[in-house]
C-alpha positions in Angstrom: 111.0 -90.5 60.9 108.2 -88.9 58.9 109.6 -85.3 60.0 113.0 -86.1 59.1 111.6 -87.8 55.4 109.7 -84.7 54.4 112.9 -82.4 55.4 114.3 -84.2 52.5 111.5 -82.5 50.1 112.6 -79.1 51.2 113.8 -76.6 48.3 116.1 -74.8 50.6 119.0 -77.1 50.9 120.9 -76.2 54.2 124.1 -78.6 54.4 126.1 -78.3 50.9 128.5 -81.1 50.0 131.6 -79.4 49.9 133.2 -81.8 47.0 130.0 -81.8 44.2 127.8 -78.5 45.9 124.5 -81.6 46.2 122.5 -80.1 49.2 120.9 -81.7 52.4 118.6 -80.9 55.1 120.0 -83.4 57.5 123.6 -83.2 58.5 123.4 -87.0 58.7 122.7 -87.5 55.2 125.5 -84.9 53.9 127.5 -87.3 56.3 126.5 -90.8 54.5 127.0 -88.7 51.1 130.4 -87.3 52.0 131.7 -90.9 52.2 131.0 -91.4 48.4 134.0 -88.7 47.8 136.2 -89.7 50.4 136.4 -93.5 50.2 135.6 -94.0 53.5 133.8 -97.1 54.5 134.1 -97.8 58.2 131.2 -100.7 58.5 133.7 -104.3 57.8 132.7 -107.5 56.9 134.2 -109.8 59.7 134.0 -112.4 57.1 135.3 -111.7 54.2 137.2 -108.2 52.9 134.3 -105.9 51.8 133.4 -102.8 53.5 130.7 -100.5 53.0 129.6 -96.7 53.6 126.2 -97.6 55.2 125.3 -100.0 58.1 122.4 -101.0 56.2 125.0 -102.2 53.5 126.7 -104.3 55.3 123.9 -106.1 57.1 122.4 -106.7 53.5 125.6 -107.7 52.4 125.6 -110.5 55.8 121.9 -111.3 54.8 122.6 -112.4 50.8 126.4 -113.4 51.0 126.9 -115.1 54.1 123.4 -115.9 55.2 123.8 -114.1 58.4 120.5 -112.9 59.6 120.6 -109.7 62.4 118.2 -110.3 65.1 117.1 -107.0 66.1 114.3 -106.6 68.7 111.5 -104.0 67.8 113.0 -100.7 67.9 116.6 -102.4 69.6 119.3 -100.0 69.1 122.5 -101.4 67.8 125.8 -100.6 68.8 126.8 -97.1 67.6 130.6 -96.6 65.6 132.0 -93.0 65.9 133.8 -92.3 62.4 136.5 -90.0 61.9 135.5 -88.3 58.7 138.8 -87.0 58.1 140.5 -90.4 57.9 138.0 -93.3 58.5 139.4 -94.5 61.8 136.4 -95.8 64.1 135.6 -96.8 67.6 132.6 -97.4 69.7 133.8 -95.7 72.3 133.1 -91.7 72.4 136.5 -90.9 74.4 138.8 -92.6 72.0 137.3 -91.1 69.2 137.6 -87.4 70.4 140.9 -88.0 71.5 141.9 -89.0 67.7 140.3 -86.6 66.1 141.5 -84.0 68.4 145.2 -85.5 68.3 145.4 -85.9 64.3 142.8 -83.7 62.9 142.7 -80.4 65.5 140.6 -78.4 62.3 138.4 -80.9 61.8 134.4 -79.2 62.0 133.8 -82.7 64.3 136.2 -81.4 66.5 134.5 -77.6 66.9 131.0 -79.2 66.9 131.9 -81.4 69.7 133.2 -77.7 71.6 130.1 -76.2 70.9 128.0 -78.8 72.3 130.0 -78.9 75.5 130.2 -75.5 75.9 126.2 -75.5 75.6 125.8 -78.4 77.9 127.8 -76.9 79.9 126.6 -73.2 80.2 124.6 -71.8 83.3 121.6 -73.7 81.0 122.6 -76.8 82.2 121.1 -78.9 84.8 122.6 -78.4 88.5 125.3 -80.4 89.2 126.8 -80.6 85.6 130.6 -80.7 85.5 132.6 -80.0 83.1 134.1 -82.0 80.5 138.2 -82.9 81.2 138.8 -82.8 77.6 137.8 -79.1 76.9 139.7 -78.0 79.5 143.5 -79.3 79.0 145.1 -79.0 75.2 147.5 -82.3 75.7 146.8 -85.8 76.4 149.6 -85.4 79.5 146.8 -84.1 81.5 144.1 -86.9 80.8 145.9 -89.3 83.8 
């Protein structure tokens, strides 16, 4: 965490936001910014109508508002969302949400990181045995059955 923290002191700004030109060192933190132009907020209230950009938001906004306190073991991950950037559709599940983006947003840069990353995983680097991904391989959903 320290590592990523001083990144953010940086002067050479590698990830430009493409709407107001700010730069970031972290992808993740262009990400969370992005969602201040779009309007995206994929983290709901289950309680009430709010919803926020941050995870972080919305478990303080369970803390003060509805008194709901999260119970998080020392370092306990929690449950990760994948969040279309493109249109704010989320699911916890990695399949679904490749399949949507690849379905409705075929340009998205999600889509072409996700490529790269197979292709790299699965390139004579990879560990024996490796196979590779169904999705890469077949352009409609037909052949997903």
């Amino acid at each position: 965490m320290l590592t990523r923290h001083l990144k953010c002191h940086s002067l050479v700004k590698r990830h430009p936001c493409r709407f107001c030109g700010k730069g970031f060192n972290d992808t993740f933190d262009l990400k969370r910014h992005m969602r201040t132009h779009t309007g995206i907020r994929p983290y709901k209230c289950d309680l009430c109508e709010k919803a926020f950009t941050q995870r972080c938001s919305l478990e303080s906004h369970m803390r003060k508002i509805h008194s709901v306190h999260q119970q998080y073991a020392y370092r306990q991950r929690r449950s990760k969302i994948f969040v279309c950037e493109d249109c704010g559709y989320t699911s916890s599940r990695p399949d679904e949400y490749f399949l949507h983006v690849r379905q409705c947003h075929p340009g998205s840069p999600a889509l072409r990181r996700y490529y790269r990353r197979q292709a790299h995983e699965n390139s004579s680097f990879a560990p024996a045995g490796r196979k590779l991904n169904p999705y890469l391989l077949y352009s409609t959903p037909a052949y997903y059955m």
